[in-house]
N, C-alpha and C positions, 0 to 999 in steps of 0.2 A: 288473569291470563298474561297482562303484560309483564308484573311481578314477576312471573315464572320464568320468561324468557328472557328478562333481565338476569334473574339467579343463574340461569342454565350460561347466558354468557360470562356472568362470574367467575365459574367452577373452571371454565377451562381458559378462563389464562394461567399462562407458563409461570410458573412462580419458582423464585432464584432460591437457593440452599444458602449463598452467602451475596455479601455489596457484591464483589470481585467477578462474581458469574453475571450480575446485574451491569456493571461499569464495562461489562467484556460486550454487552449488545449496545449498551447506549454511544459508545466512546470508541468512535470509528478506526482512532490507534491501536486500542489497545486489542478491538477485534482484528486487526493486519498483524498483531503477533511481538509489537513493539512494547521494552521492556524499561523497570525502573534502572537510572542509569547510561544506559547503553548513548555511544556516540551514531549521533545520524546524520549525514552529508545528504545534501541539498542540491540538486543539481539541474539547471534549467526555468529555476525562477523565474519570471515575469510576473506583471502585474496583472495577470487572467487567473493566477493560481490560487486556489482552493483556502484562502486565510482561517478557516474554522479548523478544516483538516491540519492545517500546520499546526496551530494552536492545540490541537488535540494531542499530538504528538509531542510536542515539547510540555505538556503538562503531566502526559504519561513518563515519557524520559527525564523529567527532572532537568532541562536546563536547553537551550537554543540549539535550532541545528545550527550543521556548520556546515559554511558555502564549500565552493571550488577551488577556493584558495587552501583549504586544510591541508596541511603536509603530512599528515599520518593516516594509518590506515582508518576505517570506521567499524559497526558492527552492523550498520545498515547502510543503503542508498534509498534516496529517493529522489527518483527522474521524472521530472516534470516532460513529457516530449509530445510536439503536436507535428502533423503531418509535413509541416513545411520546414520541420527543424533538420534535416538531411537525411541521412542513413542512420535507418534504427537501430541494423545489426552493430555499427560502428558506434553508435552510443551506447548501445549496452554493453559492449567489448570495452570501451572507455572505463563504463562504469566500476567493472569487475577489478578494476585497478586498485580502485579506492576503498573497497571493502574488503574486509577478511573472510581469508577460506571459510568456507561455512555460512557465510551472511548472505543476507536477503538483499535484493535489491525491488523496490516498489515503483514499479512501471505506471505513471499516471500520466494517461490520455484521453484526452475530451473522448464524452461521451456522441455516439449516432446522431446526425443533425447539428450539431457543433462547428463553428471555426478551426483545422486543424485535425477534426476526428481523424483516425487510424484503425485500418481494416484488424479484424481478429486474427484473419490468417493471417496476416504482415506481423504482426505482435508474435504469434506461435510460430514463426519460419526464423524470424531475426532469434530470435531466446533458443531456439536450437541449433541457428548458427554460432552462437554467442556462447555453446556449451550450458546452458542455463535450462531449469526446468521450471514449467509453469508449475505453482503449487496451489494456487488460488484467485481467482477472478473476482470483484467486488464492485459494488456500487458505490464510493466514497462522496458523494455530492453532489447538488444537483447538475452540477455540467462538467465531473471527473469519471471515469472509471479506475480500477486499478487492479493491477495483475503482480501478484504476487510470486517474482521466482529466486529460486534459489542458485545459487552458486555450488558447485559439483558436490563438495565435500556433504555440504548442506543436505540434499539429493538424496545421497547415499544415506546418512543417518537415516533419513525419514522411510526406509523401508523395514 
């Protein structure tokens, strides 16, 4: 009988078609949509922030993010922002500087009960101040969340 119930749980796990759909669940970059290549700027660093999740990311993109110092544009952002860091609408407005038409920027805020946390609606008021569409919300670690939005141009493709 136990046999059985072990089989039965067997049969239905999700089983991957290739690595690529398997590396896309386990590899928390590469499921935020982050490519081989692509420049990623860093922004809001400290030392509370998520070192797996970076790692992840520069292993998927092939090569270090780049801080705030980068003088060119990127293909992504990722904002590190906790509640005592100022105005969110003004940091994502910042943000959209540094990235190119069409790039994501990856909004990452302590998660509920956190130092720092930041309400949901504050996240969805500033991103549609900011011209910005959420496209995805995430779990990325155990004391990050992150919200996935797009830049206009970005947006519009995806309809």
């Amino acid at each position: 009988m136990a046999e059985d119930i072990y089989q039965d749980m067997i049969r239905r796990q999700p089983v991957s078609a290739t690595a690529d759909h398997a590396e896309e669940r386990t590899n928390p970059a590469a499921r935020l949509g982050f490519q081989p290549e692509q420049v990623v700027q860093e922004i809001g660093f400290d030392d509370d922030v998520d070192q797996e999740l970076r790692e992840a990311i520069e292993e998927v993109i092939g090569s270090e993010l780049v801080d705030e110092e980068y003088d060119d544009v990127a293909d992504a952002v990722v904002l590190w922002f906790r509640d005592e860091d100022g105005d969110l609408t003004d940091a994502l407005v910042d943000a959209t500087t540094y990235v190119e038409e069409g790039g994501t920027i990856l909004l990452l805020t302590p998660k509920t009960g956190r130092d720092g946390y930041v309400e949901p609606s504050d996240i969805s008021e500033a991103a549609t101040t900011a011209g910005l569409s959420q496209t995805k919300s995430v779990s990325v670690g155990k004391d990050w969340s992150g919200s996935r939005l797009a830049t206009p141009k970005a947006a519009k493709s995806k309809r």
